[in-house]
LUMVO-516562 format. One line per 4 residues: number of its first residue (from 0); their letters; for each residue x, y, z of C-alpha. Coordinates in nm, 3 decimals, always signed. Layout:
% residues N
NUM = a = X,Y,Z | ...
//
This chain:
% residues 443
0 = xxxx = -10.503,-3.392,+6.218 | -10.434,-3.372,+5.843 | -10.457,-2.966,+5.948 | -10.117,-2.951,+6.122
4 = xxxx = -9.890,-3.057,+5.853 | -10.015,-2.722,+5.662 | -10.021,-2.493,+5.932 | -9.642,-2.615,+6.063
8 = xxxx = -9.549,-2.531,+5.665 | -9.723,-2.200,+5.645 | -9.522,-2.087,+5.982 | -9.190,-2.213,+5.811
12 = xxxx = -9.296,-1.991,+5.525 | -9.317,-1.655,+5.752 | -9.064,-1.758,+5.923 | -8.797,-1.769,+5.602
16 = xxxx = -9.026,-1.425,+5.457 | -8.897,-1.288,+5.741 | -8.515,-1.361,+5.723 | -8.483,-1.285,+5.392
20 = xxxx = -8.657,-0.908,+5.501 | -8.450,-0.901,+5.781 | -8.141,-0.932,+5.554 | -8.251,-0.669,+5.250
24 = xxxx = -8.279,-0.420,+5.540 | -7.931,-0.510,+5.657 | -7.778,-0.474,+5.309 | -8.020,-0.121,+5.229
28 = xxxx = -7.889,+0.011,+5.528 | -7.517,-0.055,+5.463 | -7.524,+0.031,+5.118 | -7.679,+0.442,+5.249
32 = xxxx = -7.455,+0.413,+5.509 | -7.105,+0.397,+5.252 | -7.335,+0.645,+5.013 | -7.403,+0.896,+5.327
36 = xxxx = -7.034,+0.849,+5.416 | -6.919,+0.938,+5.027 | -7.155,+1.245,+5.050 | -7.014,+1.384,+5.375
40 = xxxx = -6.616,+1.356,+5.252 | -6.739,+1.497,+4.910 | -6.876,+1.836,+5.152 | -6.553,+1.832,+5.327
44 = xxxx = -6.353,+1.877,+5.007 | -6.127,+1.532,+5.189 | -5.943,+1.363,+4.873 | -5.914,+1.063,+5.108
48 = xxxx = -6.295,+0.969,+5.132 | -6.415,+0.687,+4.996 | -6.681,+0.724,+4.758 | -6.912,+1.031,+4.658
52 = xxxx = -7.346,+0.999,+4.734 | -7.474,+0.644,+4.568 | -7.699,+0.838,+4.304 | -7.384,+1.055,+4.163
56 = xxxx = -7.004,+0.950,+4.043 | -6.743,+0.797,+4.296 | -6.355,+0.896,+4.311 | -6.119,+0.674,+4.517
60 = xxxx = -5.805,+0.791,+4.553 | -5.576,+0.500,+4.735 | -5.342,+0.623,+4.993 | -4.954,+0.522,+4.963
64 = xxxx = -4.697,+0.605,+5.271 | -4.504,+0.895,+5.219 | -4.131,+1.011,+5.296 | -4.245,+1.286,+5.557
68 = xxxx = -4.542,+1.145,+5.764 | -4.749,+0.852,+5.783 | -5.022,+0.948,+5.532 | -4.928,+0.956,+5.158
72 = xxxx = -4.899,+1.315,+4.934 | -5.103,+1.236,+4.682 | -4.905,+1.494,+4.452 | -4.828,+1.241,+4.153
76 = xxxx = -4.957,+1.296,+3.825 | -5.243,+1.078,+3.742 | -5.556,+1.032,+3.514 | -5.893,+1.107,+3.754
80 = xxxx = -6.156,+0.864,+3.670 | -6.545,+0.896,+3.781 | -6.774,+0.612,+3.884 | -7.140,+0.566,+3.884
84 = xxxx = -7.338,+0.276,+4.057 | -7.706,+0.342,+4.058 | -7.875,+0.162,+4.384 | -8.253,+0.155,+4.392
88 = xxxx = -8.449,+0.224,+4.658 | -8.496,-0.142,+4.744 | -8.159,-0.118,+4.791 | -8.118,-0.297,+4.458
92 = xxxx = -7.732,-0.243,+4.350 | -7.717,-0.171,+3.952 | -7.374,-0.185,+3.744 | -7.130,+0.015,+3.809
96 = xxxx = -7.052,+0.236,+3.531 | -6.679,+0.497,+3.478 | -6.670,+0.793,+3.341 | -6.345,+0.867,+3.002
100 = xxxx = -6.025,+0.949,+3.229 | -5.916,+1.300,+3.229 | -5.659,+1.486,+3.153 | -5.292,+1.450,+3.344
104 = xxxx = -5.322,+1.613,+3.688 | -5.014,+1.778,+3.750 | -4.917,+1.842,+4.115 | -4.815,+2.204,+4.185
108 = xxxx = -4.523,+2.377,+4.068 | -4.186,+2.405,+4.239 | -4.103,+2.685,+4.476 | -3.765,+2.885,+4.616
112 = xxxx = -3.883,+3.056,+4.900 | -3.562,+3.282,+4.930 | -3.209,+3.273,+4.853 | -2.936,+3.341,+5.057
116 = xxxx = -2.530,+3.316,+5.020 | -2.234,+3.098,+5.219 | -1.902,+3.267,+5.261 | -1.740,+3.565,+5.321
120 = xxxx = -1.827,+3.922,+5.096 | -1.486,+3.928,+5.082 | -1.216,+3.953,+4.772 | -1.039,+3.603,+4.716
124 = xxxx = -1.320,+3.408,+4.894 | -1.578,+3.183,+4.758 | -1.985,+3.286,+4.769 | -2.198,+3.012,+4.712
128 = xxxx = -2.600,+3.065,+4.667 | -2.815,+2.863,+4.879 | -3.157,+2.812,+4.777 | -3.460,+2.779,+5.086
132 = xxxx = -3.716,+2.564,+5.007 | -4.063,+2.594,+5.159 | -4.098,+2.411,+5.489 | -4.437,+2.200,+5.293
136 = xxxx = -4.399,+1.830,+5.266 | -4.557,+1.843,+4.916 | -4.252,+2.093,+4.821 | -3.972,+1.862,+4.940
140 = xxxx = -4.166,+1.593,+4.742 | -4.156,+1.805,+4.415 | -3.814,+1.887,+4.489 | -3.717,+1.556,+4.587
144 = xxxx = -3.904,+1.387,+4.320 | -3.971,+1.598,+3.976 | -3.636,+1.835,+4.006 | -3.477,+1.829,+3.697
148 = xxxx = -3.246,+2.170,+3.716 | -3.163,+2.479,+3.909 | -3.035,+2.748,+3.707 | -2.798,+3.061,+3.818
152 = xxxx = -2.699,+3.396,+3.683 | -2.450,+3.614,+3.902 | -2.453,+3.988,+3.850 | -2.248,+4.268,+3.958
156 = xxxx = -2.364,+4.627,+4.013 | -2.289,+4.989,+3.825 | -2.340,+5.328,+3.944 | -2.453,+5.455,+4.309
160 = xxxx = -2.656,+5.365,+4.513 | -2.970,+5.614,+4.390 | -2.842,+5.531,+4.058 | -2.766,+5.135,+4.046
164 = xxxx = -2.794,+4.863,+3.793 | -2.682,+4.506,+3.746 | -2.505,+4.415,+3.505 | -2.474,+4.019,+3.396
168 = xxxx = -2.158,+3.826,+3.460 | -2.179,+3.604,+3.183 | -1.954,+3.332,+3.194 | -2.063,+3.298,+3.587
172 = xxxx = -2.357,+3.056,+3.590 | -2.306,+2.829,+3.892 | -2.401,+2.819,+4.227 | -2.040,+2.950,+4.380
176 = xxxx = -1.807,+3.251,+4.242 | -1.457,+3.343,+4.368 | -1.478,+3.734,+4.465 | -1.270,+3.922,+4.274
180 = xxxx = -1.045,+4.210,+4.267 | -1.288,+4.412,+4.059 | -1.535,+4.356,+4.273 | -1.400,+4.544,+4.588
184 = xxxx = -1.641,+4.814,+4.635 | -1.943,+4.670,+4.422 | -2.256,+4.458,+4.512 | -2.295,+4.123,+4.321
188 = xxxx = -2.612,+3.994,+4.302 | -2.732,+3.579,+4.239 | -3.083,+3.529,+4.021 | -3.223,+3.178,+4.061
192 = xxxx = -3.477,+2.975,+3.910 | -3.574,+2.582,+3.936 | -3.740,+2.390,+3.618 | -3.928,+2.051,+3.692
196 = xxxx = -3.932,+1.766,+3.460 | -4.276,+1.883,+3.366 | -4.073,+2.195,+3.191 | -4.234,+2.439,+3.429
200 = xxxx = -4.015,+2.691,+3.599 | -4.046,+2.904,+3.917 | -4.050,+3.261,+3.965 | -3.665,+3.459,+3.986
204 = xxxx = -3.542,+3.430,+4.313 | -3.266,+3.654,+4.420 | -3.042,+3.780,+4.642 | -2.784,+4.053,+4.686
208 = xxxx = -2.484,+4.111,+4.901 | -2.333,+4.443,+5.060 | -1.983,+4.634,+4.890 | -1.742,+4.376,+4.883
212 = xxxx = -1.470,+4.441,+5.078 | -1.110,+4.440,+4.968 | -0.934,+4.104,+5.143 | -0.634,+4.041,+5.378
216 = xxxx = -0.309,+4.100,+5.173 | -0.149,+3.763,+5.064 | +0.092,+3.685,+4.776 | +0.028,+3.278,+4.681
220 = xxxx = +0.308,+3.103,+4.449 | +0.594,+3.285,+4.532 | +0.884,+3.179,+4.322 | +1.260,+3.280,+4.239
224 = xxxx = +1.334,+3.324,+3.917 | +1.718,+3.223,+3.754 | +1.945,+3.008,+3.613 | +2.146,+2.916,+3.930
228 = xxxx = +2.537,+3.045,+3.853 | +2.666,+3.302,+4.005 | +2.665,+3.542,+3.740 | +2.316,+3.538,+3.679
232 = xxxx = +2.004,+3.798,+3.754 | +1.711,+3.669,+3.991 | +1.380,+3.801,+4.034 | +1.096,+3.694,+4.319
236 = xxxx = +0.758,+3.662,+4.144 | +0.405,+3.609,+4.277 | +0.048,+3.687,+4.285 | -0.096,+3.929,+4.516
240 = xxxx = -0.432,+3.983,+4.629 | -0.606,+4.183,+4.915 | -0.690,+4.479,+4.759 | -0.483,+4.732,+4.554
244 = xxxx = -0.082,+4.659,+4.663 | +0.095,+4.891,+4.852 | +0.468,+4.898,+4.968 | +0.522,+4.539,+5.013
248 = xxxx = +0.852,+4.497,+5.170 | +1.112,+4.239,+5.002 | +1.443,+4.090,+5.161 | +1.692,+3.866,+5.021
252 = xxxx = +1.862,+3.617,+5.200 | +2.142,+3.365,+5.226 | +2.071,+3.019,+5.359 | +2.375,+2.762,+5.468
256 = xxxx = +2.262,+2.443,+5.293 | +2.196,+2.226,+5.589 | +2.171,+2.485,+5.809 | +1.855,+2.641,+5.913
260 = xxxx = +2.018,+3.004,+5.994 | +1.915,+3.321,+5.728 | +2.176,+3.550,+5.641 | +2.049,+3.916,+5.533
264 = xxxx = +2.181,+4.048,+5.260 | +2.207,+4.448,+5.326 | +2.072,+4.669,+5.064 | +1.880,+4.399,+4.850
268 = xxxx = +1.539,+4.463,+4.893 | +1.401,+4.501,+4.556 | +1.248,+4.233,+4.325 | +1.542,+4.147,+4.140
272 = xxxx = +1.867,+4.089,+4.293 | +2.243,+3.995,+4.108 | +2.450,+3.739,+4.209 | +2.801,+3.750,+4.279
276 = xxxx = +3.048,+3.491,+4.453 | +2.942,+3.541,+4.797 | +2.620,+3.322,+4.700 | +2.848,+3.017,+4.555
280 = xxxx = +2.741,+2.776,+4.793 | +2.414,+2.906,+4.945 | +2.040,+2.897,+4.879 | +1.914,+3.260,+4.804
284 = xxxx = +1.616,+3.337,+5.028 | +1.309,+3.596,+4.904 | +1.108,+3.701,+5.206 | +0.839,+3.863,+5.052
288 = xxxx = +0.575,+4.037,+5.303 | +0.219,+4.205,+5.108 | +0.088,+4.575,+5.232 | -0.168,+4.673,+5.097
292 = xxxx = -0.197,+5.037,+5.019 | -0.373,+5.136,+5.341 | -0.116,+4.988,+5.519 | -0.265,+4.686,+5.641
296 = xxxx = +0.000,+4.438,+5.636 | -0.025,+4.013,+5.561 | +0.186,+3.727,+5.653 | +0.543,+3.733,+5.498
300 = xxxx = +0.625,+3.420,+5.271 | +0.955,+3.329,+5.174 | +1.083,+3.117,+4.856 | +1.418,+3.011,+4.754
304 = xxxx = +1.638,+2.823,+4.516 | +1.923,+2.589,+4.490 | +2.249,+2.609,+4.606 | +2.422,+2.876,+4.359
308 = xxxx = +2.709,+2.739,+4.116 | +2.974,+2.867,+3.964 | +2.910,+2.987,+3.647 | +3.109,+2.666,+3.379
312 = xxxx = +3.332,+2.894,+3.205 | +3.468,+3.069,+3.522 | +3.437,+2.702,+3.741 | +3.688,+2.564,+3.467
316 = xxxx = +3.953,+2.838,+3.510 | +3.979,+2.876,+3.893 | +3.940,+2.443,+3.875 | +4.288,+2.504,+3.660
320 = xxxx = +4.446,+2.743,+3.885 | +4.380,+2.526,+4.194 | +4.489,+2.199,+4.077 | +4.817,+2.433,+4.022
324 = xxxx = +4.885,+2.519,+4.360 | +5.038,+2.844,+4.285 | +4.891,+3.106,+4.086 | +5.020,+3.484,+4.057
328 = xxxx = +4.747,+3.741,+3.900 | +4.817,+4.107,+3.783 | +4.611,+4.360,+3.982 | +4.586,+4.736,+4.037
332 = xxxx = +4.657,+4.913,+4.335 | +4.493,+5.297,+4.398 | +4.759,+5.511,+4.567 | +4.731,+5.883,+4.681
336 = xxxx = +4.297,+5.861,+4.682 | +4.156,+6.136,+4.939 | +3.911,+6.048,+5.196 | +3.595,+6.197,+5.041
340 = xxxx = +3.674,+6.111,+4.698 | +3.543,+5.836,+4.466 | +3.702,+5.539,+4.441 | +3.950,+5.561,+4.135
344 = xxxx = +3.987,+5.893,+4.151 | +4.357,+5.849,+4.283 | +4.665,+5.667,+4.109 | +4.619,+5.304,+3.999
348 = xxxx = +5.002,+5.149,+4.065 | +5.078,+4.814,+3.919 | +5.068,+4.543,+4.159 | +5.137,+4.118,+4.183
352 = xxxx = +4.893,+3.924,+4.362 | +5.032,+3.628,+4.457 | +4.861,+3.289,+4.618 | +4.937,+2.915,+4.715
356 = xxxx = +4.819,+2.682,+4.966 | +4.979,+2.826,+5.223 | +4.959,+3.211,+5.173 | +4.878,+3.505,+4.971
360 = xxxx = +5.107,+3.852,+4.946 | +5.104,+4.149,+4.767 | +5.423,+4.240,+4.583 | +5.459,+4.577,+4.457
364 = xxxx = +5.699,+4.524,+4.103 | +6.078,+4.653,+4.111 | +6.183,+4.888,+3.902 | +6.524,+5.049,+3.756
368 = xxxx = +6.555,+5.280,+4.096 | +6.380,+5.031,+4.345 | +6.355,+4.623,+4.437 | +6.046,+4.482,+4.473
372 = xxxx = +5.872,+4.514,+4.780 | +5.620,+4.312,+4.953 | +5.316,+4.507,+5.082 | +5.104,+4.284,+5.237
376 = xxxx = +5.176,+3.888,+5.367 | +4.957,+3.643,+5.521 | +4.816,+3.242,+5.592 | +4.462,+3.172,+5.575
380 = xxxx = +4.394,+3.104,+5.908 | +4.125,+3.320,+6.020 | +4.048,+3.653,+6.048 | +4.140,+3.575,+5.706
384 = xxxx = +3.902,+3.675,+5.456 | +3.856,+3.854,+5.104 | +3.586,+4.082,+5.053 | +3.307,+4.223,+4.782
388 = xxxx = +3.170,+4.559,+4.732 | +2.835,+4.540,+4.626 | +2.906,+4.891,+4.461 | +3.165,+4.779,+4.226
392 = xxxx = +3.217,+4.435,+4.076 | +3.586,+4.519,+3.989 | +3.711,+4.559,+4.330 | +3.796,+4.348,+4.623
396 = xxxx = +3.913,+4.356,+4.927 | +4.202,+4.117,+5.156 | +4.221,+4.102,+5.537 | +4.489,+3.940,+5.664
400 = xxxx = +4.402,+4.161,+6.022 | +4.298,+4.453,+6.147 | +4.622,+4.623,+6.066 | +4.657,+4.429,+5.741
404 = xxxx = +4.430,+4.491,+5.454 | +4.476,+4.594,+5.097 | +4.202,+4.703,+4.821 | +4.286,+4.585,+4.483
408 = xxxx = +4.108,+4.633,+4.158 | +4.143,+4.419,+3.843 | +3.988,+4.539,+3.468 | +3.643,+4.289,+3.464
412 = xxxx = +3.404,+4.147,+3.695 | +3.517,+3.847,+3.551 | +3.915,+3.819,+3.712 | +3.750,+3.946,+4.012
416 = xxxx = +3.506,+3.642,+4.002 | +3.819,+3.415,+3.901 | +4.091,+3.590,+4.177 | +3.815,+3.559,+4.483
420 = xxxx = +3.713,+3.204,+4.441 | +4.097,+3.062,+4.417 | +4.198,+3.242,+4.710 | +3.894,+3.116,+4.893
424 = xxxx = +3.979,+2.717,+4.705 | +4.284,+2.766,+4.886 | +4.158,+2.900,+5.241 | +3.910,+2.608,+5.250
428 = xxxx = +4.073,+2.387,+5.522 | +3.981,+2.749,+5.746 | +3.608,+2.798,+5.612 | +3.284,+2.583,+5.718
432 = xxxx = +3.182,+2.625,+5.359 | +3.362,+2.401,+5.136 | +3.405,+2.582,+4.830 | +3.615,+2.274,+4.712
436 = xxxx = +3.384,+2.018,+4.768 | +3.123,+2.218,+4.516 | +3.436,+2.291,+4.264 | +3.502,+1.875,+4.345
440 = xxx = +3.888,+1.966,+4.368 | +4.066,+1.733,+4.681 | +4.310,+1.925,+4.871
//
């Protein structure tokens, strides 16, 4: 009996032997299992493996999400660090050991893939130089991540086509540039170049465009130039582009203020243009419309000014005259001029001029064989109306009607100026413009 205590004991014994066997195998076999599953992504060249063969060093890189997919790029610079944990072949694990970290791994450089250009090869219009990046996730993560500048340099060419060369544009360094009017004809050409924050930069991408072409003619800020009286000089200015200017036409204009209707002015159709009475109440129109010197025409565009004034010396004098309500001026009458002749080549005879409120008449002077005699007599009411020529600023012209009409000359431009503008004060209750209103004169 005593017998069965021991052998019960020595059974325990095997029995716990054999557990704790059982249980070395178990760990043996895990421990090759993660060392033959190192070795196999170390063949395979697979960053994400775990680690490398038990009896050599291990590298675990950890994996992060990334912005374009579900598995990280492991493209950011780090410090690689090797590991060593012996394992005997009991499966006994030693201490793991690491290897001095290495240098920075940098992740590969930046990349244009090509370069191309936005806009019209036109004069007057804006290129800008795209840049194509490569279609990689790791180069969208260097661009995304480590860009620190992209760098330009526009060119334009020399020479024909056998013979060509580029020649920098200095001041031009951005990514857009306005065509210009010297550039009609030539190729320009964009260089570009991207530097990381690592100070590395890519190769010189670049890209060329065909012979710029000359644009559609425009002229932009067209103004009128002048003091606003009625004496003065104007001028239309503007700048023109679409290629080299041709025979842009030019028309001036009268404009009723209030009114939308254009009068045309015949004749004036140069730049400059002098005023005279006729514009004393009216905005002076420029319609200015570009050729360009093939004859390709571009949109007319039209300025104007304010309502033209009487000049203050001359506004003060027929102001005078009105307030007077009669007024008699000394003029000159030519007598005896043939048809085909110029005017003045006849006889100038002495004549009075005299107006009111309620008339104007023509009196030719007496004399010791003769009375005075009365020449020409008539109201304002209409066709009433005193005329310019454009020809010759000391003559003028009244129609009383058809078969009434005298011309009359005076010595200056300026008792023309003066005789015109009080007959027309006093014609004003007959004339849509109100001459008085503007000289501020009640009738």
């Amino acid at each position: 009996m005593p017998a069965q205590p021991e052998l019960g004991k020595f059974r325990a014994e095997v029995m716990w032997r054999a557990r704790a066997t059982e249980k070395l195998k178990l760990k043996a076999a895990q421990i090759e299992a993660v060392a033959s599953k190192a070795a196999s992504g170390a063949r395979l060249g697979d960053p994400r493996r775990g680690r490398q063969r038990s009896r050599g060093p291990a590298l675990t890189v950890r994996p992060r999400q990334s912005e374009h997919g579900s598995e990280s790029l492991n493209i950011d610079p780090k410090k690689l660090l090797g590991s060593y944990t012996p394992v005997r072949s009991d499966a006994l694990v030693g201490e793991l050991k690491l290897s001095e970290p290495s240098d920075i791994i940098l992740p590969e450089e930046p990349k244009i893939e090509a370069l191309c250009f936005r806009g019209k090869e036109v004069e007057g219009e804006i290129l800008t130089a795209v840049e194509v990046i490569p279609k990689s996730d790791i180069q969208h993560h260097i661009w995304n991540k480590y860009k620190k500048e992209i760098k330009y340099q526009w060119f334009y060419s020399n020479g024909d086509r056998e013979q060509r060369s580029f020649e920098p544009l200095v001041s031009q360094v951005s990514c857009s540039y306005k065509v210009r009017f010297e550039d009609i004809g030539r190729s320009l050409k964009c260089e570009c170049t991207i530097t990381d924050v690592f100070g590395r930069t890519s190769n010189t991408v670049s890209a060329q465009t065909s012979s710029i072409s000359p644009g559609i003619p425009k002229i932009d800020k067209l103004e009128i130039e002048g003091r606003g009286y009625h004496t003065n000089l104007y001028a239309v200015r503007g700048i023109y582009s679409g290629g080299k200017e041709g025979k842009s036409r030019i028309q001036w204009l009268r404009s009723m203020v209030g009114s939308p209707d254009l009068i045309s002015i015949p004749g004036e159709t140069s730049r400059m243009y002098e005023a005279n009475v006729d514009d004393v109440g009216y905005r002076l129109v420029a319609v200015y419309t570009p050729v360009r010197e093939d004859g390709v025409e571009g949109q007319p565009v039209s300025a104007s000014t304010d309502p033209i004034s009487v000049e203050p010396d001359i506004y003060k004098e027929v102001k005078q005259k009105l307030e007077l309500g009669s007024v008699k001026f000394e003029v000159l009458c030519e007598k005896d001029r043939p048809a085909k002749e110029a005017p003045g080549a006849g006889n100038l005879e002495r004549r009075i001029l005299e107006v009111n409120r309620k008339r104007v008449k023509v009196v030719k002077p007496g004399s010791k064989t003769s009375f005075p005699n009365t020449e020409i007599r008539g109201t304002y009411a209409p066709p009433f109306h005193v005329e310019l020529y454009r020809n010759d600023p000391h003559r003028f012209k009244i129609v009383v009607d058809s078969d009434n009409e005298m011309d009359l000359m005076v010595q200056t431009k300026h008792s023309c100026d003066i005789i015109v503008l009080v007959i027309r004060g006093f014609a004003q209750r007959f004339n849509s413009t109100s001459l008085n209103s503007l000289l501020k004169i009640e009738t």
